[in-house]
MARKOLMI-111031 format. One record per residue: x, y, z of N, C-alpha, C, O in turn. Coordinates in steps of 0.02 Angstrom, whole numbers, padded with zeros to 5 digits, always signed. Layout:
// residues N
XYZXYZXYZXYZ
...
***
This chain:
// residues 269
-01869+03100+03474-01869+03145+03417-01836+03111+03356-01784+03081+03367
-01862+03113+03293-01832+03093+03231-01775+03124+03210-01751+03174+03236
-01744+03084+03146-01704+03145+03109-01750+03197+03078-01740+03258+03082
-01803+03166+03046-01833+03243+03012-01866+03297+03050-01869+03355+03029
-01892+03274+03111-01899+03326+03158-01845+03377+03176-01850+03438+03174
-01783+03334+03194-01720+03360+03182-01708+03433+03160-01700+03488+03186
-01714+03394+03075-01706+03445+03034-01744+03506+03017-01723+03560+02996
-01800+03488+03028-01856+03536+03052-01816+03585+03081-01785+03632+03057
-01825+03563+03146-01810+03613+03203-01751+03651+03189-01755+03712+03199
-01672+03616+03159-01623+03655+03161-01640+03701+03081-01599+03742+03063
-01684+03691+03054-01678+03726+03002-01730+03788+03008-01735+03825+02959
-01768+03801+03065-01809+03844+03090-01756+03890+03140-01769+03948+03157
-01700+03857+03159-01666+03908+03224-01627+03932+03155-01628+03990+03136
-01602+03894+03132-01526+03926+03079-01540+04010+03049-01505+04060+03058
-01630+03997+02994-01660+04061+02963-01690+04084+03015-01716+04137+02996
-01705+04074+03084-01751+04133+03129-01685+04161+03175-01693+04218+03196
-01647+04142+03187-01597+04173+03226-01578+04233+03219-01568+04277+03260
-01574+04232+03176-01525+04300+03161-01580+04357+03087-01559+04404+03054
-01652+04322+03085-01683+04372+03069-01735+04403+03121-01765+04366+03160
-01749+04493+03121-01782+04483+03167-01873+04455+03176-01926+04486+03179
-01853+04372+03178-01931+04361+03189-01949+04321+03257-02001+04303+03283
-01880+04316+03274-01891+04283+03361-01854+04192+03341-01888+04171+03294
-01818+04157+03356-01801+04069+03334-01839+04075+03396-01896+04088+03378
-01838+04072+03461-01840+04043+03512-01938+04029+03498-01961+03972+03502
-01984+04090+03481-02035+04090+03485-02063+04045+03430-02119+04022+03441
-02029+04025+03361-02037+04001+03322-02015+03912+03325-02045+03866+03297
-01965+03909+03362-01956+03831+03383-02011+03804+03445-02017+03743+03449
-02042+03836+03481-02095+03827+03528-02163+03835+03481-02215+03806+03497
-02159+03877+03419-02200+03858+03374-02230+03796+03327-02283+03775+03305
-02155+03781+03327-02161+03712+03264-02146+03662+03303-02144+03608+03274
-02130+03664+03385-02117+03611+03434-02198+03595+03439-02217+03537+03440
-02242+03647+03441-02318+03644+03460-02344+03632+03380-02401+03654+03380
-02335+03618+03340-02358+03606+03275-02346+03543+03258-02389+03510+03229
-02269+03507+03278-02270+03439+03271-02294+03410+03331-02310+03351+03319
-02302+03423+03384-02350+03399+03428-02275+03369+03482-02277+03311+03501
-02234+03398+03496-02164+03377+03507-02171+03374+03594-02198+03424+03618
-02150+03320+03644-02137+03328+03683-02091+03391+03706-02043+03405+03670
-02108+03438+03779-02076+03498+03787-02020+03480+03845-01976+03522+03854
-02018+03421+03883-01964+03408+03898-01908+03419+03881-01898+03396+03825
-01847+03455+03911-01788+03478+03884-01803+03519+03817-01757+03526+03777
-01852+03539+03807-01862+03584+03754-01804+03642+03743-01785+03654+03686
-01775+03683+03808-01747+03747+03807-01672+03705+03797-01626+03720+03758
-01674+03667+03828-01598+03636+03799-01561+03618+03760-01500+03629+03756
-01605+03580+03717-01616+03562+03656-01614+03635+03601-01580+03622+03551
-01635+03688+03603-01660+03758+03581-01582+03770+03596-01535+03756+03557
-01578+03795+03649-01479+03799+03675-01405+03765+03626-01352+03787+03602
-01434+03714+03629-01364+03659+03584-01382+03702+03505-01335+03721+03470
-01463+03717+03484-01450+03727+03403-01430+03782+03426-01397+03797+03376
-01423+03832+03464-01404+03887+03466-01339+03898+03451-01312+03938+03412
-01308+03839+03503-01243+03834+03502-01201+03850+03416-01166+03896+03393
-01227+03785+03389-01229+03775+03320-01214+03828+03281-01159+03833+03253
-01274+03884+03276-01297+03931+03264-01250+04007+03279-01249+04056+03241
-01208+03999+03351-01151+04031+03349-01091+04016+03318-01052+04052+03287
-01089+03971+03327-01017+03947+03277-01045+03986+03211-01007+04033+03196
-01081+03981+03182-01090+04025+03111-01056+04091+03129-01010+04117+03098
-01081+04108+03172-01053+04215+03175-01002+04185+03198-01021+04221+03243
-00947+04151+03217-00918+04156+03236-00863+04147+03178-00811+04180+03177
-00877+04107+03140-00859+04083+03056-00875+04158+03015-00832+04197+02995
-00924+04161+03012-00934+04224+02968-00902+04291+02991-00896+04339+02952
-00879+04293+03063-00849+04367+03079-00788+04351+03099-00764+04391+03139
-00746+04293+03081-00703+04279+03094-00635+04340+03102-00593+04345+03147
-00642+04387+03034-00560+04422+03045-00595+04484+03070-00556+04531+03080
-00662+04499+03083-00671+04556+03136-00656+04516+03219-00626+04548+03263
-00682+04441+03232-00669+04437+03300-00572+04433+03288-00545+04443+03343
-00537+04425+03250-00472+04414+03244-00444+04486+03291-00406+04484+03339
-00476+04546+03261-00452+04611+03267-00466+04634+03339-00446+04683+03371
-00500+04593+03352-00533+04617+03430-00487+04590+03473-00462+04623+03519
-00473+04524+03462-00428+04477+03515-00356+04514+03493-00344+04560+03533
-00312+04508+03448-00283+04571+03432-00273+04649+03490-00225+04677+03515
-00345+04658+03490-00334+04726+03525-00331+04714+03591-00295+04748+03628
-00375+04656+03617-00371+04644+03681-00276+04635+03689-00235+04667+03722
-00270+04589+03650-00198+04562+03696-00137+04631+03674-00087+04626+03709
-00135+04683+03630-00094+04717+03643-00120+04786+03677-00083+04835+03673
-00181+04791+03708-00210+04815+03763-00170+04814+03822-00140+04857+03854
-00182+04726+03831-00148+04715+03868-00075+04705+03892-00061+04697+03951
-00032+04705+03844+00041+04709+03852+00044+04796+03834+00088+04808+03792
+00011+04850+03855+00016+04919+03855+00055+04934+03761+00102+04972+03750
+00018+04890+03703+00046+04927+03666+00003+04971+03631-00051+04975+03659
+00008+05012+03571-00032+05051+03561-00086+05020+03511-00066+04990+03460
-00145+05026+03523-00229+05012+03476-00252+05037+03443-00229+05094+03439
-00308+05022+03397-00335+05062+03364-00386+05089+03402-00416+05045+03433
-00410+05151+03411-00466+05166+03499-00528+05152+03459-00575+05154+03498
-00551+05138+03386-00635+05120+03378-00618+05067+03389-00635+05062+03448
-00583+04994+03367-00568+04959+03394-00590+04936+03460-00633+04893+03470
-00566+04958+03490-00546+04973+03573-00610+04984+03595-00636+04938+03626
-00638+05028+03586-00710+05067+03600-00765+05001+03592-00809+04987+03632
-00746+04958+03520-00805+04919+03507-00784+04837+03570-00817+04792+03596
-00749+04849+03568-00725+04760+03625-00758+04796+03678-00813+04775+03695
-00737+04845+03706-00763+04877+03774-00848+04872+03764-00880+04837+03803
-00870+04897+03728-00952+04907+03736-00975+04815+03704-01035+04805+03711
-00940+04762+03677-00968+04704+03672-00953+04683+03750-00994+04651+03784
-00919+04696+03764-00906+04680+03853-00951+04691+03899-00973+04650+03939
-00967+04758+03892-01008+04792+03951-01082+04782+03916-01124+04792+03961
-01106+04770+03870-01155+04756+03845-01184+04679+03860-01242+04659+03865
-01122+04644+03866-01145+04570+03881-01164+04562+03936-01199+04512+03942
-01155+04596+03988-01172+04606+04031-01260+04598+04071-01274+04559+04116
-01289+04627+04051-01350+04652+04062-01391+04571+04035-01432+04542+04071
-01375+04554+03982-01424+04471+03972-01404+04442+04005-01449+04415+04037
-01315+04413+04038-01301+04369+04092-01345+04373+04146-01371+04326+04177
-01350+04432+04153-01379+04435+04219-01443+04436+04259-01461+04430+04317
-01475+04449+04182-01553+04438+04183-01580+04366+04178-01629+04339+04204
-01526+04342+04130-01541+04266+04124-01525+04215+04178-01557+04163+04187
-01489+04228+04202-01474+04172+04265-01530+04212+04307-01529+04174+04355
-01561+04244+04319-01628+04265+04367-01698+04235+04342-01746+04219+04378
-01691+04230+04267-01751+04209+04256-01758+04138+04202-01801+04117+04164
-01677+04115+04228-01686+04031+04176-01728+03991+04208-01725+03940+04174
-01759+03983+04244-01804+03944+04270-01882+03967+04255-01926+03926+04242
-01890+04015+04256-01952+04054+04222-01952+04042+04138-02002+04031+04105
-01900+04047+04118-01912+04028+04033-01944+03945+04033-01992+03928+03998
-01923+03918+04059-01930+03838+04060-02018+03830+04071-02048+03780+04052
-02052+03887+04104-02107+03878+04107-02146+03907+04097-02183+03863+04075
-02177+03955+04095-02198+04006+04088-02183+04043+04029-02227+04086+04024
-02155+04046+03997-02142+04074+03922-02122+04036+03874-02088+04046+03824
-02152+03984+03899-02163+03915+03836-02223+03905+03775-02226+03873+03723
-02280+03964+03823-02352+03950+03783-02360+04016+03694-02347+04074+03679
-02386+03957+03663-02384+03991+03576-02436+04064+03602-02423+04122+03586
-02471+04050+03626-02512+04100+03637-02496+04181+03672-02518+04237+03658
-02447+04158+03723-02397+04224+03742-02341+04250+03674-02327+04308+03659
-02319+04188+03642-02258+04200+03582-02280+04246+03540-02247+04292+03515
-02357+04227+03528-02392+04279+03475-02394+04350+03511-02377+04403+03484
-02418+04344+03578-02433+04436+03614-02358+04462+03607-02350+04522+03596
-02293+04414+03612-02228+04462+03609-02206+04468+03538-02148+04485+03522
-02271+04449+03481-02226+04443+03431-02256+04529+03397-02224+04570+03364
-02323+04532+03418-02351+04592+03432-02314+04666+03451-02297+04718+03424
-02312+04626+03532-02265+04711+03537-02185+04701+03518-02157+04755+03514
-02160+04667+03511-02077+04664+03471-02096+04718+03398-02066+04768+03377
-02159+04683+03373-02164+04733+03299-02187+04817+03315-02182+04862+03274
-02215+04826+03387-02205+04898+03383-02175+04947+03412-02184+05007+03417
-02108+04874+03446-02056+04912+03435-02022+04914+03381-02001+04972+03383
-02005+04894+03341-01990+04900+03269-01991+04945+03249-01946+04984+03232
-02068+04948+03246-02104+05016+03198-02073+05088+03235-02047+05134+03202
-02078+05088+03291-02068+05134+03323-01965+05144+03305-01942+05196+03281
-01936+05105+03318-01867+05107+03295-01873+05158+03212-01859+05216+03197
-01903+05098+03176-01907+05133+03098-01932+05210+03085-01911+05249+03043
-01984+05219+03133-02007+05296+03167-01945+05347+03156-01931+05387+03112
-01910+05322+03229-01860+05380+03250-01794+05378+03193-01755+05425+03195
-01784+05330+03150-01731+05313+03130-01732+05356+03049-01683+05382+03023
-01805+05353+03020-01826+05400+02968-01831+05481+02997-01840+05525+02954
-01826+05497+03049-01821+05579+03080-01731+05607+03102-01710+05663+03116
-01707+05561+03099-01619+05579+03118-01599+05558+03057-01627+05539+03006
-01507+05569+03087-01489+05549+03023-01429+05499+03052-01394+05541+03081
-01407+05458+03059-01375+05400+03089-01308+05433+03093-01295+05478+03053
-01260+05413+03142-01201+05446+03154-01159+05390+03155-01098+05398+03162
-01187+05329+03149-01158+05276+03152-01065+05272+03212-01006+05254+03205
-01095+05292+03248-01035+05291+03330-01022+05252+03379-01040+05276+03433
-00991+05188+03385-01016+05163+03426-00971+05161+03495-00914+05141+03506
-01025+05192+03538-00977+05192+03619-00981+05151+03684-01021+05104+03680
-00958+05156+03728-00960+05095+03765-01052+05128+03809-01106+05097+03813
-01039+05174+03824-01121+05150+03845-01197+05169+03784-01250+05195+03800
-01181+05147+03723-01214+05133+03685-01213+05048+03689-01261+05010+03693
-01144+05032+03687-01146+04944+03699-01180+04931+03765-01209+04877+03766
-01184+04959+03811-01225+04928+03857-01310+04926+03856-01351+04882+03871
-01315+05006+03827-01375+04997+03802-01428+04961+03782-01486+04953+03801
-01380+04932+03723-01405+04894+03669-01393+04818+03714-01424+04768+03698
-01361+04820+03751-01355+04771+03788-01412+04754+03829-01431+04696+03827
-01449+04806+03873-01510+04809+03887-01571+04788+03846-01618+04758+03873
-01570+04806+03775-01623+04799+03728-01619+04734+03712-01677+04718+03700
-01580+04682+03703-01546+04616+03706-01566+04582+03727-01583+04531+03697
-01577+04595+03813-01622+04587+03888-01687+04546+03862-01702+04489+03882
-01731+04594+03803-01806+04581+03771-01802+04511+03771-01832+04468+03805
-01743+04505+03709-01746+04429+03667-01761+04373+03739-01783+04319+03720
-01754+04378+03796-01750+04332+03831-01844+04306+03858-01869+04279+03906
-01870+04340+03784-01941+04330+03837-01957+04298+03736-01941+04334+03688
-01986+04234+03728-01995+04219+03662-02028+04265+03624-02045+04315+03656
-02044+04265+03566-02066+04305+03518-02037+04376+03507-02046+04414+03459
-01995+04388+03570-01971+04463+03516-01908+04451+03497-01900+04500+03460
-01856+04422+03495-01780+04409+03439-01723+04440+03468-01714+04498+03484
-01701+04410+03469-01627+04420+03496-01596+04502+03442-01592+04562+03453
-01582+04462+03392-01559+04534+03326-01620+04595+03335-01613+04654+03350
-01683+04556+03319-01725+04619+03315-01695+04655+03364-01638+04674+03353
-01727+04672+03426-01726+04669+03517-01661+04724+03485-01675+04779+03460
-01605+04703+03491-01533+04740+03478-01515+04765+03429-01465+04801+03433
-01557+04752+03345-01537+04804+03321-01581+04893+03303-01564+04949+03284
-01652+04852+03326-01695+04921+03349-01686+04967+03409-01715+05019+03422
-01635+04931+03447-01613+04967+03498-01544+05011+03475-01537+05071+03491
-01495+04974+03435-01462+05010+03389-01464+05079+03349-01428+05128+03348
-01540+05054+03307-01565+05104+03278-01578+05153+03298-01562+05202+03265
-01624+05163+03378-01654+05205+03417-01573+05259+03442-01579+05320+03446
-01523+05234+03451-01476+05253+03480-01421+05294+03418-01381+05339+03429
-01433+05271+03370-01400+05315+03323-01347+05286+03248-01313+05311+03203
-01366+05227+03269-01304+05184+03221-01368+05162+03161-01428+05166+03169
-01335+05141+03108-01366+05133+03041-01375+05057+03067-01346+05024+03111
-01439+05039+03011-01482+04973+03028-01417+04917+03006-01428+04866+03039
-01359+04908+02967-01310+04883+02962-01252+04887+03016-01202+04852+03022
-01267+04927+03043-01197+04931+03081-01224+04900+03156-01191+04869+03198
-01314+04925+03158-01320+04901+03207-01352+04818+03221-01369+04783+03269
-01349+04812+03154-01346+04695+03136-01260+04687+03157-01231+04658+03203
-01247+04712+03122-01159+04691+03149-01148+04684+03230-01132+04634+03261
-01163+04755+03255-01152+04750+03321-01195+04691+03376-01175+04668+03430
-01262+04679+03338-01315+04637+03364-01274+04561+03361-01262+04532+03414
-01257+04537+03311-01204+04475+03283-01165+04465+03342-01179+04423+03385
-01105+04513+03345-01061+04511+03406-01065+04515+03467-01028+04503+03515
-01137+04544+03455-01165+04533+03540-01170+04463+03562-01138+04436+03607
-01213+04437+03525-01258+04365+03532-01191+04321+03541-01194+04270+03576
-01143+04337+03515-01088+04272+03524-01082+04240+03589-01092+04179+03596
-01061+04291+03651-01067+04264+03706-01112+04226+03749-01102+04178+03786
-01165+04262+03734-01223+04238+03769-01250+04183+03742-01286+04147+03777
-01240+04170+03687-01254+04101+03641-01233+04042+03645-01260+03986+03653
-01152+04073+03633-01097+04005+03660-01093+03978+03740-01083+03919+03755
-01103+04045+03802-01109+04011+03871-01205+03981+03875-01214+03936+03915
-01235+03994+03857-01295+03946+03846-01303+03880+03828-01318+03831+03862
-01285+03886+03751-01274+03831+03728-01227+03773+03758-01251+03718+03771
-01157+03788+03768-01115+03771+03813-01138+03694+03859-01137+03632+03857
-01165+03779+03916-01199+03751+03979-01249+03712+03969-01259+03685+04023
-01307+03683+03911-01356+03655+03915-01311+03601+03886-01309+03551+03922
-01268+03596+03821-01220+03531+03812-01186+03497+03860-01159+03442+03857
-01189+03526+03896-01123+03474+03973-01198+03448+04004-01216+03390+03996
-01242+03502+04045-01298+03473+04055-01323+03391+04025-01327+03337+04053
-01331+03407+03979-01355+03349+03919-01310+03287+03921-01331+03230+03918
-01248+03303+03926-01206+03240+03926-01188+03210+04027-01172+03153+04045
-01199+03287+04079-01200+03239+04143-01258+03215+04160-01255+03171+04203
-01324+03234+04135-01393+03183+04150-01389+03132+04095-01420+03082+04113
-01366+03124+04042-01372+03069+04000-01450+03054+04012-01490+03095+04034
-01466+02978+03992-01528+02984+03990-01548+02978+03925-01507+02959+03884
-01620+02992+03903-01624+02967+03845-01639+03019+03788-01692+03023+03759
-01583+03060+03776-01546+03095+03730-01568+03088+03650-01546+03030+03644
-01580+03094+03620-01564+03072+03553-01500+03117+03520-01507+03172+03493
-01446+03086+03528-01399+03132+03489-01396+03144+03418-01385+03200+03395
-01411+03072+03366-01407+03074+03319-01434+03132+03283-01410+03166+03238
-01504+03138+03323-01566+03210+03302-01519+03260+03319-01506+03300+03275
-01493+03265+03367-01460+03341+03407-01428+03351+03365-01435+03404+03335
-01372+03297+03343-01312+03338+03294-01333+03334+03227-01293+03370+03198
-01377+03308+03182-01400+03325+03122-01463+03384+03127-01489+03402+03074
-01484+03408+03183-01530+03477+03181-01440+03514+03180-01437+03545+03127
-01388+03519+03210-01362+03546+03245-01332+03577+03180-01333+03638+03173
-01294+03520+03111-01276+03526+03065-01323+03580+03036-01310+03640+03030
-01368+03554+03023-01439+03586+02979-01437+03670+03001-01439+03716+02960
-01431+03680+03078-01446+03753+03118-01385+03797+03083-01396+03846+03047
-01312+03770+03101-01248+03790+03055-01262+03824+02983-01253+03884+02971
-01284+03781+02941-01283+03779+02871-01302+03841+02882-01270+03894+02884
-01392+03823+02893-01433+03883+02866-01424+03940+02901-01435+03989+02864
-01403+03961+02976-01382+04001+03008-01323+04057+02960-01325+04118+02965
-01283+04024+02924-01240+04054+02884-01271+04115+02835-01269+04176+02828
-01297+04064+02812-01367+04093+02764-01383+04160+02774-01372+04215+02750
-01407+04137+02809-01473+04185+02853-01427+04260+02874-01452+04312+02854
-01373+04265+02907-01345+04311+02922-01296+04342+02870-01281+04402+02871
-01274+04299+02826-01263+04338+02741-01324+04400+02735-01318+04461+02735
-01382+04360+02731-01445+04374+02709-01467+04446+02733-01473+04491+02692
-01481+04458+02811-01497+04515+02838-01441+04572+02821-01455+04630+02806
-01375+04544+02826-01319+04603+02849-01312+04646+02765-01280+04698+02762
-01350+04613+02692-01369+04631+02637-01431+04659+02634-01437+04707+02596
-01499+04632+02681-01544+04642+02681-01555+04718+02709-01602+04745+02680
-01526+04754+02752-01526+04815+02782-01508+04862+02777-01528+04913+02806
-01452+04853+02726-01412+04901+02692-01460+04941+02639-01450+04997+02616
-01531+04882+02620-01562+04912+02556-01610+04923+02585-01643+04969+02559
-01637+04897+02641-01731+04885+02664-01706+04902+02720-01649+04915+02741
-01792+04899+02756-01825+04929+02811-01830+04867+02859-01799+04815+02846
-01859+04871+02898-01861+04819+02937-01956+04792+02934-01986+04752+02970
-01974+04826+02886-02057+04832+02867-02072+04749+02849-02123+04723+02873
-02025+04708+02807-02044+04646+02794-02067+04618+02864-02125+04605+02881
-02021+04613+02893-02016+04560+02953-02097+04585+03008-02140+04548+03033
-02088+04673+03010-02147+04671+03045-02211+04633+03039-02247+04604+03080
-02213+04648+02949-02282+04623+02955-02289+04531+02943-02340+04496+02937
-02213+04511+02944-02229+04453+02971-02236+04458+03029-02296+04468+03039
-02209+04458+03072-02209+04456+03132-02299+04462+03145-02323+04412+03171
-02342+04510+03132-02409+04541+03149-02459+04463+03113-02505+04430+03138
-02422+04457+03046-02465+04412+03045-02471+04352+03068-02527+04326+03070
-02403+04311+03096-02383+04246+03113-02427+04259+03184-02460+04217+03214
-02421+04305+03196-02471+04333+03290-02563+04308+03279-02604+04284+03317
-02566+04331+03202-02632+04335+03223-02650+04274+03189-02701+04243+03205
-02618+04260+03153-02606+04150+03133-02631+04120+03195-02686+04095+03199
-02567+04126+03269-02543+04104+03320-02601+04104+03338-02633+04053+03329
-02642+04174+03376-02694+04173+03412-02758+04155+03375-02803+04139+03413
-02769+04153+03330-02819+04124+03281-02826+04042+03307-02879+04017+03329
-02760+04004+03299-02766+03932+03267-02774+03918+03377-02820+03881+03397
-02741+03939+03413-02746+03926+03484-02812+03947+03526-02830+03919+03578
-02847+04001+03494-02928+04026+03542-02989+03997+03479-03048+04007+03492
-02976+03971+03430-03026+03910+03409-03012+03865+03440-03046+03847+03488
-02944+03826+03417-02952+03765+03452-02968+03753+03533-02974+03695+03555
***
């Protein structure tokens, strides 16, 4: 792999991550556009991820401050703030439900949900769940509450992102929406979800990468990796402004059209 492939790639995870249009389905996109060997593909996808968390992790820095905070005088029995309290508990029990799906089906991603042609069918129904979120979300009126088995919930809806083309954020914050929290509160909560599951991914495919060694290109890894950072920043400025004013209507009908791009340019050729 080059540097500009590189940059390519980390500059496709940084802006798709954290909007909902799917990174994972979109780097298997432009992996199949530059014509990219798929070897270690998901691993490679993993490290920019990595990358890609450190951003929320930078950008939500004095909300994760308040949490670790609550954990540790939780834990020495002193007294908390209980929304506080309420929100660590449901990022907890919420993380839950992707661990566990994903170690059942990391070996199935590696194959089987690699092809552009499936990315487009999930990029399909991800958009009607959307629509359907935007549905119920224009008939209530948001109570914006968040409880621990709403975090698991949404923890469930999370579950989606693990199949390409429907998005990690989307996936969790239309599940948000459906459940009662405002399209902002439920990007926030979507953000703090993804941390865990991002960083033990990413993580685990970096040690991977360095005990097979082999023929690696690091130079590419850590200048996509830079590139994923930057724009990842970006990008999650971008939505957590973007929702406060809009709908989630842009992204659908990308999403509908990049599908019918997808299946267009794959059942000619």
């Amino acid at each position: 792999m080059t540097i500009f492939e590189a940059i390519i790639l980390g500059l496709v995870q940084g802006v798709t991550e954290f909007l909902p249009i799917s990174s994972s389905g979109h780097l298997i996109l432009m992996r199949d556009l530059l014509n990219l060997e798929v070897d270690g593909a998901l691993a490679f996808d993993a490290v920019l991820q990595l990358a890609t968390v450190l951003a929320v992790i930078l950008y939500f820095r004095n909300d994760l401050w308040v949490l670790s905070q609550t954990a540790l005088r939780k834990l020495g029995r002193l007294p908390v703030n209980q929304k506080d309290l309420t929100l660590l508990y449901a990022l907890l029990i919420g993380t839950v439900p992707a661990v566990v799906v994903g170690l059942f089906l990391e070996s199935t991603m590696e194959t089987l949900f690699r092809s552009p042609l499936l990315v487009a069918g999930v990029l399909v129904v991800g958009s009607f769940l959307f629509i359907y979120a935007e549905w119920v979300y224009s008939k209530t009126v948001p109570q914006n509450e968040m409880t621990i088995k709403k975090g698991f919930q949404i923890g469930l809806f999370q579950c989606l992102a693990l199949i390409p083309g429907m998005s990690r954020s989307g996936a969790s914050i239309a599940g948000g929406m459906l459940l009662g929290l405002t399209r902002a509160e439920a990007a926030r909560f979507s953000f703090l979800l993804a941390i865990p599951i991002l960083l033990g991914a990413g993580s685990k495919k970096l040690i991977d990468l360095i005990q097979i060694g082999g023929d690696v290109s690091w130079g590419a890894l850590i200048v996509g990796s830079l590139v994923a950072f930057g724009t990842g920043l970006f990008a999650i400025h971008f939505l957590l402004q973007f929702v406060r004013r809009h709908t989630l209507w842009p992204f659908i009908w990308y999403r509908l059209l990049l599908a019918l791009f997808v299946a267009y340019t794959v059942l000619v050729a």
